[in-house]
C-alpha positions as CSV (number, residue, x, y, z in Angstrom):
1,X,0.0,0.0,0.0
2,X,2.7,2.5,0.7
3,X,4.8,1.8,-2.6
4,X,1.2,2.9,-3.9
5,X,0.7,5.8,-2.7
6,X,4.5,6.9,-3.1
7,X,4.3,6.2,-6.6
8,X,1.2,7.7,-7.0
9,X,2.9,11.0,-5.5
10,X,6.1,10.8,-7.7
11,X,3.5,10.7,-10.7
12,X,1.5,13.9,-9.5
13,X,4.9,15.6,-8.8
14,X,5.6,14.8,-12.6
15,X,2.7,16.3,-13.6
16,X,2.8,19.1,-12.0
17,X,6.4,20.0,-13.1
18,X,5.7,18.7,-16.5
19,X,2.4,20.9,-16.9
20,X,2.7,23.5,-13.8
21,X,5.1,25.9,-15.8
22,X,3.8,29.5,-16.3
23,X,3.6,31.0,-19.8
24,X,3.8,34.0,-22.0
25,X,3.1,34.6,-25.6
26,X,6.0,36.3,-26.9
27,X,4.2,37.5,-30.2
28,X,5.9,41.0,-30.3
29,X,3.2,42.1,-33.5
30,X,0.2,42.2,-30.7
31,X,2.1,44.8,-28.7
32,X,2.2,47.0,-31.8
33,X,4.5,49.5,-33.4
34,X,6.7,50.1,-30.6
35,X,7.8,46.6,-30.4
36,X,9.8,46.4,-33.9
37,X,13.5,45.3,-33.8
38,X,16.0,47.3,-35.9
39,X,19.2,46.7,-37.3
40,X,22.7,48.3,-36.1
41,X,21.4,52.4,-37.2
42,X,17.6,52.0,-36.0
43,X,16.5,52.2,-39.7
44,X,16.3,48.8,-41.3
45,X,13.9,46.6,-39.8
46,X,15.1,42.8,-38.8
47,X,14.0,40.4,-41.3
48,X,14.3,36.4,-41.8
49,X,16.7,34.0,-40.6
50,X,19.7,36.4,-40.4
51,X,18.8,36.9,-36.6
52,X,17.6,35.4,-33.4
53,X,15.5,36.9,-31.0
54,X,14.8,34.8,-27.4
55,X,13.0,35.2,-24.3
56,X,15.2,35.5,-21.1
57,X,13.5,35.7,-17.6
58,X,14.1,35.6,-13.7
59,X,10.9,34.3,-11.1
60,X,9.6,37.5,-9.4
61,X,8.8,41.3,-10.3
62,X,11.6,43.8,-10.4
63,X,15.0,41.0,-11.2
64,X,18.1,42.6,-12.4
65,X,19.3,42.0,-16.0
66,X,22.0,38.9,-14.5
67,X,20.1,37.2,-13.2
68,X,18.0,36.5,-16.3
69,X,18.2,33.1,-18.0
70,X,17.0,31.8,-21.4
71,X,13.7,30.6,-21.8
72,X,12.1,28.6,-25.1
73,X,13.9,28.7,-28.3
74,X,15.4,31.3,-29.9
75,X,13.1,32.4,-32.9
76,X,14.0,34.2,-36.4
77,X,12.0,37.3,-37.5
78,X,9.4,37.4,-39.6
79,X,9.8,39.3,-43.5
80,X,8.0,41.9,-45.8
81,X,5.2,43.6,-44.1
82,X,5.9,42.1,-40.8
83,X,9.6,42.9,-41.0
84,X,10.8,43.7,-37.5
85,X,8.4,41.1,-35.4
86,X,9.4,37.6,-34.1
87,X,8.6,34.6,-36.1
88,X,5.4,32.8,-34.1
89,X,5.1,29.4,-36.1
90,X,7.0,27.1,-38.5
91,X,11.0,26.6,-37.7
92,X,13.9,28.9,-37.3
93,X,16.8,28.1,-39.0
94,X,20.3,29.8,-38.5
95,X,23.4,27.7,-36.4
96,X,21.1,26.0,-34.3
97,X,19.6,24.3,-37.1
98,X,15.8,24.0,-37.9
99,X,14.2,24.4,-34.7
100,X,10.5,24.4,-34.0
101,X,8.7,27.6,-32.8
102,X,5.7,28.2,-30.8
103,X,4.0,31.6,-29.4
104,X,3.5,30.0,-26.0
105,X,6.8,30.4,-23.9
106,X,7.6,28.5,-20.5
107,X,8.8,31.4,-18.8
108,X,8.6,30.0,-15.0
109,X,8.3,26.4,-13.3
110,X,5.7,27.4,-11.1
111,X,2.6,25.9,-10.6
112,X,0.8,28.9,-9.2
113,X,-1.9,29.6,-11.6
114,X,-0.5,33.7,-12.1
115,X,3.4,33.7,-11.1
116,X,5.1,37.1,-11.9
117,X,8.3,37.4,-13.5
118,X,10.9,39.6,-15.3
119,X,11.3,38.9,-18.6
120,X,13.3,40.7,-21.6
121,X,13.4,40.2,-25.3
122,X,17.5,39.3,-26.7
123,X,18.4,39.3,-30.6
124,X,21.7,39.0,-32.1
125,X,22.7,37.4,-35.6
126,X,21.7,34.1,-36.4
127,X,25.5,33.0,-37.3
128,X,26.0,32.7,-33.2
129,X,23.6,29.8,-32.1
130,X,23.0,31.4,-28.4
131,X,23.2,35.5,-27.8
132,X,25.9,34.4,-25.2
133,X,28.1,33.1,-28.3
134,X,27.5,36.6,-29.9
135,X,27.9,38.4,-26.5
136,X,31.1,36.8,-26.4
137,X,32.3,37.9,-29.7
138,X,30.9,41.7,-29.5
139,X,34.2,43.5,-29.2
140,X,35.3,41.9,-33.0
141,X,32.3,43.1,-34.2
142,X,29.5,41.0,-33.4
143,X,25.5,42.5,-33.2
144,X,23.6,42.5,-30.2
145,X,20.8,44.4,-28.7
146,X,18.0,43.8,-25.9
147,X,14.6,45.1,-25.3
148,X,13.7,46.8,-21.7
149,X,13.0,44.6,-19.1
150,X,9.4,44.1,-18.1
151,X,7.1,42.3,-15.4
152,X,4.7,40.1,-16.7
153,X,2.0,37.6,-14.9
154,X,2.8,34.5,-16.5
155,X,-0.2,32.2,-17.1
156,X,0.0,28.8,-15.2
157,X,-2.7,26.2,-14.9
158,X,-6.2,27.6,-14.9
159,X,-4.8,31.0,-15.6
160,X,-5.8,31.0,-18.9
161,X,-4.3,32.1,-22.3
162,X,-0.3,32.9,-21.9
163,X,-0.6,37.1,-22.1
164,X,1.0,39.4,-24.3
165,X,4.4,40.9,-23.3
166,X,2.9,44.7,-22.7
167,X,5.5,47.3,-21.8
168,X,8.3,45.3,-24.1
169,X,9.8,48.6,-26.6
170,X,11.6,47.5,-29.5
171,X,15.1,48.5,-30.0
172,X,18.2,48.3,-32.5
173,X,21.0,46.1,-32.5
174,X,24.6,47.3,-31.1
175,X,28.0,46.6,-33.2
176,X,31.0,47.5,-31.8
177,X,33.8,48.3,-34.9
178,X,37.5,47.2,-33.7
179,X,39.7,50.2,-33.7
180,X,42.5,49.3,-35.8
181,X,45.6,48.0,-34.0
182,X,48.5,49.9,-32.6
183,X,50.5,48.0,-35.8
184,X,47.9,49.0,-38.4
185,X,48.4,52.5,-37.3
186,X,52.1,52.4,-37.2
187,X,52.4,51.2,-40.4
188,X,49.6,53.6,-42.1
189,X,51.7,56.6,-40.2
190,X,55.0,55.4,-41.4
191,X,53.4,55.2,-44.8
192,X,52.5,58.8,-44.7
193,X,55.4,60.0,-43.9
194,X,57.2,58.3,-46.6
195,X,54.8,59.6,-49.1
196,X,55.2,62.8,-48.0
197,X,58.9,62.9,-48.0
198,X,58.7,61.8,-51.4
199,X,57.3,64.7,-52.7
């Protein structure tokens, strides 16, 4: 009798972790406007599988930007008219491979039906499978960018549908350009002054 009712208790924990998990729906065209993602200059929208965007989030309102984590998959960006908004359906396909992407986002393991938690929108370019990969390789010239961070009550059972990201702001990637090396501008100095005493 007890192995029953200990097994019955592992299986219950299961489902709760399996299908207690709070949700968002990080479909950035129902916020509007403000929510487009831009390219390094803020005037080319992001389009196609060039670029990833992802959910990152931290359990409970008001969490710094470190202690954020990845949540989902990252996603490509949708193309003509809807240039600047996050692929919803299909796959993305960049380094990662063809991946499959949903609207619904796991954002939290609760099982509280309304958990709040800090989430923020990441992109970067598509030829770094994780923004950390591109993070990484920012100062030779890699593009990044984040939204502002917002609190959102993520939908857990019986809280019905996962809710839109309100408050999220679009933005425009970040490139840092390498300044030449001290070499390159040795040479290019010496070569001026050699031109110039040549005349």
């Amino acid at each position: 009798m007890i192995k029953k009712i200990l097994l019955s208790v592992a299986v219950l924990g299961l489902a709760v972790t399996t299908y207690g998990q709070g949700q968002v729906n990080f479909n950035t065209l129902n916020l509007g406007t403000t929510a487009y993602v831009y390219d390094v200059g803020g005037s080319t929208l992001l389009a196609g599988t060039g670029f990833y965007a992802q959910l990152f989030a931290a359990d409970g309102a008001g969490q710094t930007e470190g202690s954020l984590t990845a949540k989902g998959s990252p996603v490509n960006f949708r193309t003509s008219a809807n240039a600047g908004y996050v692929q919803t359906s299909g796959t993305s396909v960049g380094a990662a491979g063809s991946i499959p992407v949903a609207s619904a986002v796991t954002v939290t393991a609760s099982a509280a039906s309304s958990t709040t938690v800090t989430v923020q929108m990441r992109a970067w370019q598509s030829t770094f499978a994780t923004y950390d990969a591109a993070l990484a390789q920012f100062s030779s010239g890699a593009k990044i960018g984040k939204s502002n961070l917002i609190n959102v009550s993520a939908a857990g059972p019986g809280g019905g549908a996962a809710p839109d990201l309100v408050g999220l702001q679009g933005f425009a990637l970040t490139q840092n350009v390498p300044e030449p090396s001290a070499i390159a501008l040795g040479v290019m100095g010496i070569s001026a002054l050699l031109i110039r005493r040549r005349k």
